[in-house]
C-alpha positions as CSV (number, residue, x, y, z in Angstrom):
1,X,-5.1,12.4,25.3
2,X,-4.1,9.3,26.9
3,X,-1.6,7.0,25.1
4,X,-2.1,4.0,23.5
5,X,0.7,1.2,25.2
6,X,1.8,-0.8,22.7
7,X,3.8,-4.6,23.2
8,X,7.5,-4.8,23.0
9,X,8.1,-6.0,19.1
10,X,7.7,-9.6,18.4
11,X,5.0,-9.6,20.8
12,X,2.0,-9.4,18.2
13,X,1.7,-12.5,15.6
14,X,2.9,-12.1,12.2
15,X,-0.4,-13.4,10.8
16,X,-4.4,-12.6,10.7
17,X,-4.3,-13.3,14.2
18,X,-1.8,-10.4,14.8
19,X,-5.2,-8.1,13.7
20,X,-6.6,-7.1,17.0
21,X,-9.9,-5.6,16.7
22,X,-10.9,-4.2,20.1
23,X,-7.6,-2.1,19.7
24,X,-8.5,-1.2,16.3
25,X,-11.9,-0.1,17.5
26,X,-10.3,2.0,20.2
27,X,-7.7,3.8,18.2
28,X,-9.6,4.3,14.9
29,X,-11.5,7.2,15.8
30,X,-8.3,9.9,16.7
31,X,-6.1,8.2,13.7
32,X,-8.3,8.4,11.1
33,X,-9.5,12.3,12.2
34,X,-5.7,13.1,12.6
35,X,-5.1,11.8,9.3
36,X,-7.8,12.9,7.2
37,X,-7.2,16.4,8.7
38,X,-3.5,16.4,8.1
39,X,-3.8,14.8,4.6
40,X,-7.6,16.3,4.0
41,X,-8.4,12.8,2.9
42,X,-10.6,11.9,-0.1
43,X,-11.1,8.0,-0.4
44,X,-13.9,7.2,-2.5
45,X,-15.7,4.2,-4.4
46,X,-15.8,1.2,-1.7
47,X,-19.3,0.4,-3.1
48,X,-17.4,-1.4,-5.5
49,X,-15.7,-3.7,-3.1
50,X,-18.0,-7.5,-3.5
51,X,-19.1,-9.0,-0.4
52,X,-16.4,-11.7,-0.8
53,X,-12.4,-12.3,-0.7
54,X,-10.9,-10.4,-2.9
55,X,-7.1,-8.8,-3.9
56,X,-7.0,-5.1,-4.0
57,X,-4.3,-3.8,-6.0
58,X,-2.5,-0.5,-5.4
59,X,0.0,1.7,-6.5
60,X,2.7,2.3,-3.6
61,X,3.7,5.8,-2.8
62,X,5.9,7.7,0.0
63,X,9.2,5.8,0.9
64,X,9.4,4.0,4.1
65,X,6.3,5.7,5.3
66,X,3.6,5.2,3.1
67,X,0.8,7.6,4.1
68,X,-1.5,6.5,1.4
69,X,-1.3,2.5,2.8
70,X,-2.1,3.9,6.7
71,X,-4.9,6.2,5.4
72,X,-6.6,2.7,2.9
73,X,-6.3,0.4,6.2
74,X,-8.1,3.5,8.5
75,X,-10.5,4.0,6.0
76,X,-11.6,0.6,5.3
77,X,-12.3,-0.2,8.9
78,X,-14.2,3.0,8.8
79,X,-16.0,2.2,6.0
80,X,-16.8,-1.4,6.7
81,X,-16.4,-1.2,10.1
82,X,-14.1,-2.8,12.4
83,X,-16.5,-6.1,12.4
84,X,-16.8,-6.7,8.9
85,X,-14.6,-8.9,6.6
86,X,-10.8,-7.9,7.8
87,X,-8.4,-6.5,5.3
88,X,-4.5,-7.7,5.6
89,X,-2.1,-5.9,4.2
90,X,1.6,-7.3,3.3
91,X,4.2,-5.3,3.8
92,X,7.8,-5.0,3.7
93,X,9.6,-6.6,6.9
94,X,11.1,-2.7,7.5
95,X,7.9,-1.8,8.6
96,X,6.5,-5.1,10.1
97,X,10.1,-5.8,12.1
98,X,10.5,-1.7,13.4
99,X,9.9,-1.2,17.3
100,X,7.2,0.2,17.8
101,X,6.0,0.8,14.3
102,X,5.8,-3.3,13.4
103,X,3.4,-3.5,16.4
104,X,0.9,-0.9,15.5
105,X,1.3,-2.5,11.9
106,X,0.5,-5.8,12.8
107,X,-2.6,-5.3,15.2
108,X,-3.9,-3.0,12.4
109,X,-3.3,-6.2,10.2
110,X,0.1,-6.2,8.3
111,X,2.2,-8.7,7.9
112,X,5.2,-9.9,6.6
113,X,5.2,-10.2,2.7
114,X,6.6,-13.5,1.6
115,X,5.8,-16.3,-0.3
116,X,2.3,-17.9,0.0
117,X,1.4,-15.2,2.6
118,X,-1.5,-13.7,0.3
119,X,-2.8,-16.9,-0.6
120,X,-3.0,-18.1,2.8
121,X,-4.8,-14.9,4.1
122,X,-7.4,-14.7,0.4
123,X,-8.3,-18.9,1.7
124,X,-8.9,-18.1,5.7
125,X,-11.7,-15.1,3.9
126,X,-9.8,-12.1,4.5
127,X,-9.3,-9.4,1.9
128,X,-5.5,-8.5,1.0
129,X,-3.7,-5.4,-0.2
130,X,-1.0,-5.8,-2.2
131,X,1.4,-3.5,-3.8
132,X,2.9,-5.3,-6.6
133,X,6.0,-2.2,-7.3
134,X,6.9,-2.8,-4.0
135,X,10.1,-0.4,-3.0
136,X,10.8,0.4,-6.6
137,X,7.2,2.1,-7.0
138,X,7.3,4.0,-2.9
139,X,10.7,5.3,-4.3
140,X,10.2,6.6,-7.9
141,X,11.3,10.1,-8.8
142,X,8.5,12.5,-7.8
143,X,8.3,13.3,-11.4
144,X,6.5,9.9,-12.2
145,X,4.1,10.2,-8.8
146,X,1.6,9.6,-11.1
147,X,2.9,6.5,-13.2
148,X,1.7,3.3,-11.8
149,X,5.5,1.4,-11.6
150,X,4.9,-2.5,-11.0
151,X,8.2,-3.2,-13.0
152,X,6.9,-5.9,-14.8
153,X,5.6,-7.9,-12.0
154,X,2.9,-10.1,-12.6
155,X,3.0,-12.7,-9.7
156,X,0.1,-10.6,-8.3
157,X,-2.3,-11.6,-11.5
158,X,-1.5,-15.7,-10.6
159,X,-2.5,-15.5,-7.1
160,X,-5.8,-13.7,-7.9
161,X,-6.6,-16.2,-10.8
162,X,-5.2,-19.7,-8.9
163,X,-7.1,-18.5,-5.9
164,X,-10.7,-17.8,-7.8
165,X,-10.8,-13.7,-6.8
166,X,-11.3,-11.0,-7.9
167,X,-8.8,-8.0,-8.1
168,X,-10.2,-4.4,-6.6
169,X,-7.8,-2.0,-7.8
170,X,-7.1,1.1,-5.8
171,X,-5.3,4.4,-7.3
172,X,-3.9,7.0,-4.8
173,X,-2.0,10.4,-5.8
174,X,-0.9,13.0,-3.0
175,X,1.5,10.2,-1.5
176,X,4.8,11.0,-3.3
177,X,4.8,14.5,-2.0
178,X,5.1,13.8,1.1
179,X,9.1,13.7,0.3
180,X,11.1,14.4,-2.9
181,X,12.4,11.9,-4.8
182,X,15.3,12.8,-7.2
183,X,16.5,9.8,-9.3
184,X,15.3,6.0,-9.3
185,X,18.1,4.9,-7.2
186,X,18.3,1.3,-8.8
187,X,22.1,1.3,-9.4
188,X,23.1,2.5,-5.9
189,X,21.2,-0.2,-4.3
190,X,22.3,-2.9,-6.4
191,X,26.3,-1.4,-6.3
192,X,25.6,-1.4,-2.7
193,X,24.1,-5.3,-2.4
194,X,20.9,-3.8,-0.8
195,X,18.9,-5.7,-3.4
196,X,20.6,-8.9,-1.9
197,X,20.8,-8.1,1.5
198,X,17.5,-6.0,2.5
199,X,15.6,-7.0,-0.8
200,X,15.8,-3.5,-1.0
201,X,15.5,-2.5,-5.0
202,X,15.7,1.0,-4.8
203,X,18.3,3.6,-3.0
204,X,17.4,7.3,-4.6
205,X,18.7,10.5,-3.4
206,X,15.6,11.9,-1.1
207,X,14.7,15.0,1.0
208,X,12.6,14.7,3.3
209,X,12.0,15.9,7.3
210,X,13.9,15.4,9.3
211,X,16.6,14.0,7.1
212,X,17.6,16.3,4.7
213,X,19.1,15.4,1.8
214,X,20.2,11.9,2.3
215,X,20.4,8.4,-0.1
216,X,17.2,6.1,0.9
217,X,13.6,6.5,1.6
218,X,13.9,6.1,5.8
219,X,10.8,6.6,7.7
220,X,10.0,10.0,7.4
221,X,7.7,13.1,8.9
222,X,5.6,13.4,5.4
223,X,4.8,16.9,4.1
224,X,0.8,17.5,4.5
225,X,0.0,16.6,0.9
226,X,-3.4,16.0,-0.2
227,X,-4.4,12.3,-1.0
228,X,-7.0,11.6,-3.1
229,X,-7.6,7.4,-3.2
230,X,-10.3,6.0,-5.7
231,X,-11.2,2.1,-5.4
232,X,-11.8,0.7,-9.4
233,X,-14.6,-2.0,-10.1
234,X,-13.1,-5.5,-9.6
235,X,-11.9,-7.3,-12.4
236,X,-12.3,-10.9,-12.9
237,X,-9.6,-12.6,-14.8
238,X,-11.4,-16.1,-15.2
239,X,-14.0,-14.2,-16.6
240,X,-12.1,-12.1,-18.9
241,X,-9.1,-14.1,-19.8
242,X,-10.6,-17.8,-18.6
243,X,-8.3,-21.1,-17.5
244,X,-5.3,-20.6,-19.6
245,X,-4.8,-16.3,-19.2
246,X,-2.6,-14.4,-21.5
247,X,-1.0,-12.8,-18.1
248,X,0.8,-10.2,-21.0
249,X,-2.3,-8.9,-21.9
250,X,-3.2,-9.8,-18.1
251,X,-0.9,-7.4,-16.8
252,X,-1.4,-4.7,-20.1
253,X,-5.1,-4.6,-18.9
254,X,-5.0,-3.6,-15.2
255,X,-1.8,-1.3,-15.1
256,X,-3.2,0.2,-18.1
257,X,-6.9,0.5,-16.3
258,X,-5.4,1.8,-13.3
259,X,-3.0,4.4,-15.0
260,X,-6.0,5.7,-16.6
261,X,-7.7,6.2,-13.1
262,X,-4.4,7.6,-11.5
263,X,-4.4,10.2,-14.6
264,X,-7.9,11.4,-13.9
265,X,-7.1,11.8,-10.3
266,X,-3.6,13.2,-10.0
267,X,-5.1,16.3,-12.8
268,X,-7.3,17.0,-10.3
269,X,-4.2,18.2,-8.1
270,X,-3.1,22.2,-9.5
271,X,0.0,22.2,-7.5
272,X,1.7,19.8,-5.3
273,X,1.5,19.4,-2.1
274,X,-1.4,22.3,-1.8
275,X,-3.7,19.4,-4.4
C-alpha cells in the first residue's frame, strides 16, 4: 500500500480552505475500512441531518486521540460524500499544531478552536462539530463514559441561536475504552497551571498503550472498542425557546436529550471493550 505524503506542519491553512477534497477522496476509502474494522463501527441516523448549515453537537470521548471524532469526520464524507456540504470540525490546537497529525487534521477539515471560529465557518455554509466538554469530557473517569460532561458550558447554545441553525446532536459510546481513565484530573492540572498554560482543564491518572500508567491523556494507540454513534433530530432553539431563550432550560433540554440517547446506546454494550 503506497503512502500518503503529507506537508511539513504549518503548511495546510488553519481554515475551510485547509479541507482538501481530492485528498479526502483518495484516502477515504482504506481509513474508513481500517477504522470500521478495527472499531466495527456502527454510525447511524444521518437522515436526520437538514440540507442546510447546521451545528452538531457531540459528546467528546478518548483523550488526545479521539477515535469517535476521526470515525464522525470519515463517516460523514462517506455518507454525504466528499462533494456535498463540508463538515469542519474545531479542535484543540494539540491536535491541529502536532506534526504530522495537525496536517492530516486539517485537510480532513479541523481547525483550530477559538473565538468566532464556528461562527465564521456556520456563515461561509459549512456544517460544524463541536464538542462543548472539550478536554474535561475526552478525559472523564471511564466510570462516567456514558455521562454526557459539558461542565456547564453553554456558549455552544448562543452561537447556534445568534447564527439562525439548527443544533444535530450526535451521541457516541465505545470511545472511552479505548484507554482507562482513573480520576477527573481537574486539581492536578490546575496545581500544575496547565489550565493556564495549555487551556488544558484536565490531567487524570490514565493507562493506555504505549504509555502505561502515566498523568494526562497523550495521543494514544486506542484499545479496539466498539463504537456505536447515533445522530439525534435537530433541534431548533428559535423555535422552541424563540428571541429571548432561557439558555438554563436551553442547556437542561439538549444535555438531557442527548444523555437519554447516550443511555440507550451505551446498554446496548454487555462488556467493555468487547460492546
Amino acid at each position: 500500500m503506497a503512502l500518503v505524503r503529507l506537508p511539513s506542519l504549518h503548511r495546510v491553512p488553519d481554515g475551510i480552505e485547509g479541507r482538501d477534497p481530492e485528498f479526502i477522496r483518495r484516502t477515504l476509502p482504506r481509513l474508513w475500512l481500517a477504522f470500521e474494522l478495527y472499531f466495527r463501527a456502527e454510525v447511524d441516523g444521518f437522515e436526520h441531518v437538514p440540507d442546510e448549515p447546521v451545528l452538531f453537537v457531540g459528546n467528546h470521548s478518548g483523550g488526545a486521540s479521539v477515535p469517535d471524532t476521526w470515525l464522525f469526520l470519515l463517516a460523514y464524507n462517506t455518507y454525504f460524500t466528499v462533494e456535498g456540504r463540508p463538515m469542519i470540525g474545531l479542535a484543540h490546537r494539540i491536535i491541529t499544531d502536532t506534526p504530522l497529525v495537525g496536517d492530516l487534521a486539517r485537510r480532513f477539515g479541523m481547525v483550530k478552536a477559538g473565538p468566532h471560529r464556528a461562527r465564521e465557518l456556520l456563515d461561509q455554509g459549512a456544517n460544524v462539530l463541536v464538542y462543548p466538554g472539550g478536554d474535561v469530557e475526552a478525559l472523564r473517569p471511564t466510570r462516567d463514559r456514558n455521562r454526557i460532561v459539558f461542565d456547564g458550558r453553554k456558549g455552544f447554545l448562543k452561537l447556534a441561536h445568534d447564527a439562525g441553525v439548527k443544533i444535530v446532536p450526535v451521541v457516541a459510546t465505545g470511545g472511552q475504552e479505548t484507554m482507562l481513565i482513573f480520576n477527573d484530573g481537574r486539581r492536578t492540572a490546575k496545581a500544575l497551571g496547565f489550565d493556564k498554560l495549555l487551556r488544558v482543564k484536565s490531567l487524570p491518572l490514565t493507562l493506555s498503550l504505549p504509555w502505561g500508567f502515566l498523568p494526562g491523556g497523550l495521543p494514544n494507540i486506542p484499545l479496539p472498542a466498539k463504537i456505536r454513534m447515533q445522530v439525534l433530530p435537530p433541534i431548533d432553539l428559535r423555535e422552541r425557546y424563540g428571541d429571548d431563550p432561557d439558555w438554563d432550560a436551553a442547556y437542561d433540554y439538549v444535555t438531557s436529550t442527548m444523555q437519554v440517547a447516550l443511555s440507550s446506546l451505551g446498554a446496548r454494550s454487555i462488556l467493555p471493550v468487547l460492546g
